[in-house]
Backbone as a ProteinNet text record, in pm:
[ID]
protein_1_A
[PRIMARY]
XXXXXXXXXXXXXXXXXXXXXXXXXXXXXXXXXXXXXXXXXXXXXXXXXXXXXXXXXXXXXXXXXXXXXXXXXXXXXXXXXXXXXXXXXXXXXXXXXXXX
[TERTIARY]
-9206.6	-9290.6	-9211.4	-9205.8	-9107.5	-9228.5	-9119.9	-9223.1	-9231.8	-9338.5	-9349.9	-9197.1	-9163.4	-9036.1	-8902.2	-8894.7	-8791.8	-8855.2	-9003.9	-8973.9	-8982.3	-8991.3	-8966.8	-8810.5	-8729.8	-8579.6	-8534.7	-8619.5	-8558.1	-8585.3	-8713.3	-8685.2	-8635.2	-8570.1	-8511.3	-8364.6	-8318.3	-8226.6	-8171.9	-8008.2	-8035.6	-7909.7	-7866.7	-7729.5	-7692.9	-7537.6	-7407	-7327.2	-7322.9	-7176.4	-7134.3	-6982.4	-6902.1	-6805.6	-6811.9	-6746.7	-6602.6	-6536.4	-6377.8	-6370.3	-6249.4	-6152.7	-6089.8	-6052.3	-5947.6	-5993	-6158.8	-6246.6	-6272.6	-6308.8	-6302.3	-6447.7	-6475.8	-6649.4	-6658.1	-6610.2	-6608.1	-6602.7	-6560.2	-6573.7	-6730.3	-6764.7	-6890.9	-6967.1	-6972.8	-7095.5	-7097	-6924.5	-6936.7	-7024.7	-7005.7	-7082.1	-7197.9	-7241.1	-7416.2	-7423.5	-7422.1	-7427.5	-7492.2	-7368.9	-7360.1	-7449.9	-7490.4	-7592.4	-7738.1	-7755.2	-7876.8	-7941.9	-7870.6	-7899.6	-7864	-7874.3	-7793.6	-7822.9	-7702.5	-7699	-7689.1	-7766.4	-7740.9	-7688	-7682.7	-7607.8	-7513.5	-7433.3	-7318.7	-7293.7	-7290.8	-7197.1	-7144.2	-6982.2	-6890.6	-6848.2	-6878.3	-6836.5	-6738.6	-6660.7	-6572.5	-6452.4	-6333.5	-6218.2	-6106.6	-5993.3	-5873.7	-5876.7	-5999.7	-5987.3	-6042.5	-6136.5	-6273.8	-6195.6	-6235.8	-6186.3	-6240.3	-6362.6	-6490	-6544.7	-6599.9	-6643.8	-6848.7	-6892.5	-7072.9	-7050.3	-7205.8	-7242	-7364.8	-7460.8	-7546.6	-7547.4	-7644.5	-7665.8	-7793.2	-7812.2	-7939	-7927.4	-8028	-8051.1	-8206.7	-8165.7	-8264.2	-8430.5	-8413.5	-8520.5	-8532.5	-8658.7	-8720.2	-8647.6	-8679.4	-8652.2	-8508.9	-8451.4	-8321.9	-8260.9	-8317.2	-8320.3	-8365.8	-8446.4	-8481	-8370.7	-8328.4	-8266.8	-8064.1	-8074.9	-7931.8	-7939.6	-8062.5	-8083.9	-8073	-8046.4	-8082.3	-7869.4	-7816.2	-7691.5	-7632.9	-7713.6	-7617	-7543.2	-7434.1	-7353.6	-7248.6	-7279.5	-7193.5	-7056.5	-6969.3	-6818.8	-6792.9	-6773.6	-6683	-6548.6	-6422.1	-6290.6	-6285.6	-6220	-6247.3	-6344.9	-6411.7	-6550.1	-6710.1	-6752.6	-6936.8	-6966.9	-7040.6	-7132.9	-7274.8	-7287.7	-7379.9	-7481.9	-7650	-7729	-7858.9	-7893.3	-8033.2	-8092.1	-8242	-8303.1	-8249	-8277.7	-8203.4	-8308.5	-8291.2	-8408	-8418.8	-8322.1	-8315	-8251.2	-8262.9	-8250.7	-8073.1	-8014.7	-7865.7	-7871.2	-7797	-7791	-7686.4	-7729.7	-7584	-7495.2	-7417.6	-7316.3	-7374.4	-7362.7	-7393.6	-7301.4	-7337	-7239	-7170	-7083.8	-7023.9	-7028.3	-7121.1	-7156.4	-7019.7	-7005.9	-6877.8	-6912.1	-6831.7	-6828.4	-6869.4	-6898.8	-6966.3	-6847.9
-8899.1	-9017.2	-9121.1	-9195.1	-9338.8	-9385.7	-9483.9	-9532.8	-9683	-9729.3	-9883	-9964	-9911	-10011.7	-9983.5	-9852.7	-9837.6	-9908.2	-9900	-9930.7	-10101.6	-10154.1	-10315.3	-10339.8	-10234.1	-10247.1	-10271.9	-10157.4	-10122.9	-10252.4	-10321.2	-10453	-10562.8	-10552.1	-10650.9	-10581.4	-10489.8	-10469.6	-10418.1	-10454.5	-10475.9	-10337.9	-10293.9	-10210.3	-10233.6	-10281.6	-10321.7	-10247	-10254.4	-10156.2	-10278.7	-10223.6	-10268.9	-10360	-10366	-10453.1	-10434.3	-10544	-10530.2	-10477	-10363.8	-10296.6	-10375.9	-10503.8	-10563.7	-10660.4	-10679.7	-10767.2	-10693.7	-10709.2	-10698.4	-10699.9	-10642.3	-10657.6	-10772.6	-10845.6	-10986.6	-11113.9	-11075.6	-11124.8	-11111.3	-10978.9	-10926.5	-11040.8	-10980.2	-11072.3	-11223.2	-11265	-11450.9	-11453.5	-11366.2	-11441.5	-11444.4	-11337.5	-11321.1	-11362.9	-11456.7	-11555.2	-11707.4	-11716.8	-11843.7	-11911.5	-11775.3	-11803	-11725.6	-11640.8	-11541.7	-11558.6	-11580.4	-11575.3	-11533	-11520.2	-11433.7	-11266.6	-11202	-11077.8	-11006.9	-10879.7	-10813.3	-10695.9	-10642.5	-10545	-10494.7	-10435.3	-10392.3	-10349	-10212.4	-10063.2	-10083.7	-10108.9	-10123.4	-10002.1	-9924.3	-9797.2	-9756.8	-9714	-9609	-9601.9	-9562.3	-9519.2	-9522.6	-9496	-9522.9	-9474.6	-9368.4	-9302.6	-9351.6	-9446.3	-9515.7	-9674.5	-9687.3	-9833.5	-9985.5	-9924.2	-10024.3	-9933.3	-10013.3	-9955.9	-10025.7	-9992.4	-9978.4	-10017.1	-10082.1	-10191	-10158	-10112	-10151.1	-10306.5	-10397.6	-10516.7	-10496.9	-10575.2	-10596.1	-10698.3	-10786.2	-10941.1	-10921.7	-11045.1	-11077	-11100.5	-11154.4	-11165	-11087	-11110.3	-11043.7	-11159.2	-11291.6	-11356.1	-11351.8	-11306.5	-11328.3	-11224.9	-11089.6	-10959.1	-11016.1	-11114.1	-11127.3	-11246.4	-11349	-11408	-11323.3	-11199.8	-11171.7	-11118	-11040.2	-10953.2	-11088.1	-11233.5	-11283.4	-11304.2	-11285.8	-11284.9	-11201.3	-11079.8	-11005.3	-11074.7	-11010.7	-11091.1	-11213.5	-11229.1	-11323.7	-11285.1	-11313.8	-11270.2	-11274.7	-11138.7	-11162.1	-11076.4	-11145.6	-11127.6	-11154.5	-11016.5	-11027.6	-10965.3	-10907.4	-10812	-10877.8	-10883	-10957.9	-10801.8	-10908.6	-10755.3	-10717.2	-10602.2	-10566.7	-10559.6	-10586.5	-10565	-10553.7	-10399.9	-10387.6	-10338.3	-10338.4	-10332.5	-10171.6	-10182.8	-10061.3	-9969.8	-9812.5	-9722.6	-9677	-9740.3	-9654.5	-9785.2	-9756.9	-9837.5	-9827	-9930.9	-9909.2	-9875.2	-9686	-9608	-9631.6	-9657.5	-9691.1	-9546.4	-9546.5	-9427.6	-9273	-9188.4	-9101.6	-9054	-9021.4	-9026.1	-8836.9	-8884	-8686	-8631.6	-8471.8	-8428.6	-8361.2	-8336	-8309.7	-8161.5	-8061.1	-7944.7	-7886.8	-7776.4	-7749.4	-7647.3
10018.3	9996.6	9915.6	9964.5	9886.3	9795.7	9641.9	9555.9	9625.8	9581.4	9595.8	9536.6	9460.9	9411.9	9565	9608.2	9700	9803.4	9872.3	10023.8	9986.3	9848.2	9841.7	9860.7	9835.4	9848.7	9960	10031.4	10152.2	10271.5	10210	10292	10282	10149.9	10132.8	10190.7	10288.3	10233.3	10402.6	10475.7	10613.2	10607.7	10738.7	10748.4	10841.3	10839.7	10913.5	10982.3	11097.5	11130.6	11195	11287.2	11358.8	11251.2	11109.2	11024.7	11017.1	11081.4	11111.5	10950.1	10982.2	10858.9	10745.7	10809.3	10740.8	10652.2	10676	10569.9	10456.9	10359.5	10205	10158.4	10019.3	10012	9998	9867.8	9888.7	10026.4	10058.6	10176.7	10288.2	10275.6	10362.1	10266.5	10138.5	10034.7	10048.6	10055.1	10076.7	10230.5	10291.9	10463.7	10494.8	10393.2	10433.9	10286.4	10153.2	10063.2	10157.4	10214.8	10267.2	10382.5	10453.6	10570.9	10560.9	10406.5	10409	10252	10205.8	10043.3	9937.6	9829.9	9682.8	9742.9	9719.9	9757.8	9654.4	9622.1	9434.7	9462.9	9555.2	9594.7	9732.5	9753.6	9841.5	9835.3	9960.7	9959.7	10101.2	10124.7	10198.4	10201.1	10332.3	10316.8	10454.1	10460.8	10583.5	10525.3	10658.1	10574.7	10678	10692.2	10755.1	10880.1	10848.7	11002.7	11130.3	11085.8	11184.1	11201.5	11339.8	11345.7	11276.9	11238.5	11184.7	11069.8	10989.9	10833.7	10888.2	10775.2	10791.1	10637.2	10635.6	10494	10486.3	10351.3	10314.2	10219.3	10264.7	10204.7	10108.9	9994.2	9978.1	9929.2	9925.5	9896.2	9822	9722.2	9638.7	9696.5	9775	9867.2	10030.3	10045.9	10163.6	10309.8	10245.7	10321.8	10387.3	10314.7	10328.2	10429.4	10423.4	10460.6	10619.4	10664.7	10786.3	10839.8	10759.6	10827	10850	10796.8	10827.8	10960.3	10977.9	11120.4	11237.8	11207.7	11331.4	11277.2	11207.2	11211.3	11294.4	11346.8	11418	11542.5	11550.4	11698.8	11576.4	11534.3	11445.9	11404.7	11430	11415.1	11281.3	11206	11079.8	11076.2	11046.8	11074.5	11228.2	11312.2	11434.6	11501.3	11480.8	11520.2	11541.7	11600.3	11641.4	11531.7	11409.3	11338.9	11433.6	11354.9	11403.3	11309.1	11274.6	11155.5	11198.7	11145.5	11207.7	11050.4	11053.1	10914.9	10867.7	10740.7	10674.8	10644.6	10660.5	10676.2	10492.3	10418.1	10261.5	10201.4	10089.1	9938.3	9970.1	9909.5	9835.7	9716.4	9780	9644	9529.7	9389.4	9328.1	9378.8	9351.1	9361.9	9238.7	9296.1	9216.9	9078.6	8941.6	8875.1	8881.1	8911	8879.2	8785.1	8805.1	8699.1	8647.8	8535.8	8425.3	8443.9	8481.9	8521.5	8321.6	8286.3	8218.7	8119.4
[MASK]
++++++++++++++++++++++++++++++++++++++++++++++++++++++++++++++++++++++++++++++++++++++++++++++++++++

């Protein structure tokens, strides 16, 4: 059962794939800034092995969360992203527990 504070996250809040490799978080955050709204959070995630990396976004607003989904198809670096609504919150990172 989600609390009221997560499923408010979760709509404010969209997920990316197809995000060319060679773009940067900064970069993800300036593009959907510039065409969606103040963004408060970003998890740029994949790795050397995948040709394309996946993004959780979240933006300050709801509104904003709807106008990125009409971004999909929009080229960032060389890649058309892809952005469909996000099923979970952007988790901060978990902290590692200190072995005992």
């Amino acid at each position: 059962m989600k609390s009221n504070d997560e499923r408010e996250m979760v709509v404010r809040t969209v997920y990316c794939t197809n995000i060319d490799k060679k773009v940067t978080q900064t970069e993800v955050k300036q593009f959907f800034q510039q065409v969606c709204g103040e963004v408060s959070r970003l998890r740029l995630l994949g790795d050397n092995l995948h040709s394309t990396r996946i993004a959780f976004v979240e933006f300050l607003q709801a509104e904003s969360a709807i106008l990125a989904l009409n971004c999909s198809g929009m080229v960032l670096g060389t890649l058309p992203i892809r952005i469909s609504p996000s099923k979970t919150p952007v988790r901060p990172r978990l902290p590692r527990v200190a072995p005992h």
